[in-house]
C-alpha positions, 0 to 999 in steps of 0.5 A: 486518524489522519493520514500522513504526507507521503505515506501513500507516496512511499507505498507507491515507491517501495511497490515500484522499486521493488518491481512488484505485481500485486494485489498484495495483502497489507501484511506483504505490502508491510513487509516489502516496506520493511525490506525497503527500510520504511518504517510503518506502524501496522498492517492496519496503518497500511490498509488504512492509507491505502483504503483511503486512496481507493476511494480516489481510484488509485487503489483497487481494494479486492474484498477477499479474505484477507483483503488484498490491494492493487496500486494503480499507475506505479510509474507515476 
């Protein structure tokens, strides 16, 4: 599954606008984005975009159960 344009830029905006500390579970980091009027297909779709991002160092994926994620650098 690809990964959409903006998608990781949109949690990353939500993240900061909404001022939040992490690591969040992709389930909160879902609802934040609904909250914040972005429409996300899943908790898995969340996981997904931001699984691929930690492997470029921009998200700490805390291997916990259930998983929890940490967005670095929010202010970029």
């Amino acid at each position: 599954m690809a990964i959409r344009q903006g998608e990781f830029e949109r949690i990353r905006a939500v993240l900061n606008d909404a001022d939040a500390d992490g690591p969040f579970t992709a389930r909160e980091i879902l609802d934040l984005l609904a909250e914040h009027d972005e429409d996300f297909d899943s908790v898995h779709r969340v996981a997904t975009v931001l699984g691929r991002r930690a492997q470029t160092g921009e998200v700490e994926v805390i291997e916990d159960q259930p998983y929890r994620y940490q967005v670095s650098e929010l202010g970029n």
